[in-house]
Each structure stands twice: as C-alpha cells, then as structure tokens.
C-alpha positions, 0 to 999 in steps of 0.5 A: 204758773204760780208765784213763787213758793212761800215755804222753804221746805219746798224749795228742799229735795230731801230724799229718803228711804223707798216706801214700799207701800206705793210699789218701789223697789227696796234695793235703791240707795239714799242720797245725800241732802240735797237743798235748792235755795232758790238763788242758783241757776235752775238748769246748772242745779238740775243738770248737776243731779245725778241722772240715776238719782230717780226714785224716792218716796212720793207723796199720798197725793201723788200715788195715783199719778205715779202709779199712771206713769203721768210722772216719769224718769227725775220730773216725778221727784222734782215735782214734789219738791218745786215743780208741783208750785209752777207745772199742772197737767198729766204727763210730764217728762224731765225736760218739760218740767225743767223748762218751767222751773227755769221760766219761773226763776227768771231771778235765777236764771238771768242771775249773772246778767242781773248782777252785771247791771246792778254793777255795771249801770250807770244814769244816762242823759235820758234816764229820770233819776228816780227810774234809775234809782228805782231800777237798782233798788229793785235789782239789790232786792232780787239779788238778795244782796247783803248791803248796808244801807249805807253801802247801798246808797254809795253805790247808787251815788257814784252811778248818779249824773251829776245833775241827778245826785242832788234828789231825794230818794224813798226808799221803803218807808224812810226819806234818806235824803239827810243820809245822802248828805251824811255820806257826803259830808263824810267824804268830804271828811275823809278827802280833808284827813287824806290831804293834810296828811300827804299836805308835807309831800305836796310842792316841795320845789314851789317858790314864794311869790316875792314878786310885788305890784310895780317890781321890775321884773324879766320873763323867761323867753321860752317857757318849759316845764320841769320834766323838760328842763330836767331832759334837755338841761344844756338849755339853759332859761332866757329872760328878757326884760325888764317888764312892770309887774301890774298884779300879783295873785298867789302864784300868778304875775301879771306884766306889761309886755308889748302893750298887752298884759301878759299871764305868767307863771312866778316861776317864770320870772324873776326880780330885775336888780339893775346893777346884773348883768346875768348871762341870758339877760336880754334887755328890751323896751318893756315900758312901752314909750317911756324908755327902757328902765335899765336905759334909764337907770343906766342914764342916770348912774353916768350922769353922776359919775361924770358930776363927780369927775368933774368936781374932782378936776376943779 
C-alpha cells in the first residue's frame, strides 16, 4: 500500500463518453460527476455507486489489463481513480479493491469515532499533558477541522485537568503560551462584564451588617433558611438571648454562647434593645458567670425606681 495520493485529480471519478479504440460498447450511458474528496466514508461512497455504473474509458496503460480481464465488474474503474495508488497485482474484483481503499483511509473510515473523541476526551489523572494535548492536535489535523487557533486552544483548555492547564504548548513553530494567558485573561473579562450586569439582581433581601463588636445580641433558637420559612410560615423564628458579639466580619457574627464561640449567620440574629419584650424572646444567661445582662439591666432600673419613690415620700 502507498501513502496517500498527493494529486487531487486522483481522488476524482469523472466518467466519459466510451472509447471505442479499447473495444467498449458505444450504447453505455454517461454519468453525472462524481468527486471523492477523500473525507468520507470509503464503503458508504463505494456502496452509494450505482452498480451498473461499470465501464468508462480507461487509461492506455491499463489496456492490456482491461483486455485480460485482470479487471472486472466496478474495480477496473475505481482502480484508475483511486485504487491504482494502494492496490498491485493482476486480478481484482470490486470487493477486493473495496477492502483496500477502506484499509487505507483508516482517517476516513473511523471518521465518526475520530471525531467522537476529539470532542469527547478529556486528560485523565495518568495522562502527560503534553501527550494529551498532542493527541487532540493530531485528531484536529486529520479531521481537517476548520478552527481558529484561538477556538482550537479553548477547546483543548477546558479538556485540560486542572494541574495540567498551566503548560505551555508548541504547537508548529509558535509557543502559544502567551495566547493561553490571553484567552484567560479575556475570560476573566468576559465573567467580570457578566457580573456587574446582573450585579443589581443579585441579594435584593440581604440585610446590612449593623451588628458591632460587644453589641448585645439574641440568636435564633432554630435556624431555616428562606425556602423553609416561606413553606412552613406559621412557624414563627425564636431567639434567645441575649449573647456578646465578639467578631464582626461581612455577614458573619461571632458570639459567646455557652462557653464556646459560636458561628452564625447576621441574619440570624438580631440587636437585643433591653426595654423589648418581643414575643419569642427568650432570656437566657448568655455572659457566662457575670449575670444575665438583662437581669442586670433589670436590676439596675428598679433600684432607681425604688430611689425616686423613696424621695418622693420624705
């Protein structure tokens, strides 16, 4: 077998009128043109030939042979066209001749299974990078695939692990290291633009953070989220309290709870006012050995109540 045919006419079937100088009947009809371009299925584009489509003029060089009968039925065509590249010896008959087109267009053959992978594929843990990359370059060049560069290396990116997307690929004769880096920064771009449009949509019920480092806070006995509470609405959030806020940061509040620090979210909390009494409130020793501060609050408010009576009856 020979490689494959530099000319493109040979790769072309185009049939003409019957020589009658090699002995050919002169009441056989002319096809249409018919062109193999050498990217589709050999056996579907054989198989699609009209089966009486057998004789047409060959070649001087292929007289003797046609006269012998070393070529019969549809291969004495097909072997000026293409098959007289890839097939030697005397006689041949159509199957034969099929069976070595389709043995050298492997590319052609196996086209949709080529391109399943090229699109499919994707680094596995084992893999060099570089074989993979290689792999998918290779499968682009004999696919004939019409990319861009760029599309090229976004595609073979995104089926990069992520260890492996920060190589630097050759490919021909130009490193396009500084294109990967391009196609990222322009993602990053891209994803930048996307967000500040959308940016008005995004938290529309998030509350400030108005909760500061010592404020007095209570903590909602049982946490749900806003799917939940929008479901089971006749449950109505608890808290309890009051707690210490010892750390502040973006939405997040630290308090003293039991002796531990405990991590919650500031929407699940809010700021203790000791004068309210809210429904759901309830009070609990939250300072850990010094008093409740409402107790002390409390305290502190009769004591000067009781003062001022006092001075009122003297």
């Amino acid at each position: 077998m020979s490689s494959f045919p530099s000319h493109q006419k040979s790769l072309q079937w185009r049939p003409v009128y019957p020589n009658p100088e090699i002995g050919v009947g002169s009441s056989l009809r002319v096809l249409p043109e018919i062109f193999f371009s050498g990217k589709e299925n050999v056996s579907e584009f054989l198989d699609s030939i009209d089966s009486n489509a057998s004789y047409f003029e060959i070649s001087t060089n292929l007289v003797c042979a046609y006269l012998k009968g070393h070529l019969i039925r549809r291969a004495k065509d097909w072997f000026e066209v293409i098959g007289s590249s890839y097939v030697t010896g005397t006689a041949i008959d159509f199957a034969q001749l099929k069976q070595a087109l389709t043995n050298s267009f492997l590319v052609v053959r196996n086209r949709s299974e080529l391109e399943a992978e090229f699109y499919s594929s994707h680094q596995v843990r084992s893999q060099v990078p570089s074989d993979f990359v290689y792999k998918l370059l290779k499968l682009q060049k004999i696919l004939n695939f019409e990319m861009t560069e760029e599309n090229l290396l976004s595609h073979i990116i995104m089926r990069l692990s992520p260890q492996g997307r920060g190589i630097r690929v050759k490919l021909g004769e130009d490193l396009v290291g500084g294109n990967i880096e391009k196609l990222f920064e322009e993602a990053r771009r891209n994803t930048k633009i996307n967000q500040d449009k959308w940016a008005k949509y995004y938290n529309k019920r998030r509350r400030e953070v108005d909760v500061k480092v010592k404020d007095l806070v209570l903590g909602q006995t049982h946490p749900m989220s806003s799917a939940s509470k929008r479901i089971v609405s006749k449950f109505k959030p608890k808290f309890e309290g009051p707690y210490e806020g010892m750390k502040v940061e973006h939405n997040i509040v630290n308090i003293w709870k039991g002796g531990k620090l405990i991590t919650v979210n500031v929407n699940q909390v809010r700021i203790y006012h000791p004068r309210e009494r809210d429904e759901g409130v309830v009070e609990t020793d939250g300072l850990d050995g010094e008093g409740s501060r409402v107790e002390q609050v409390e305290t502190e408010g009769s004591k000067g109540l009781a003062r001022e009576e006092s001075s009122k009856e003297i």
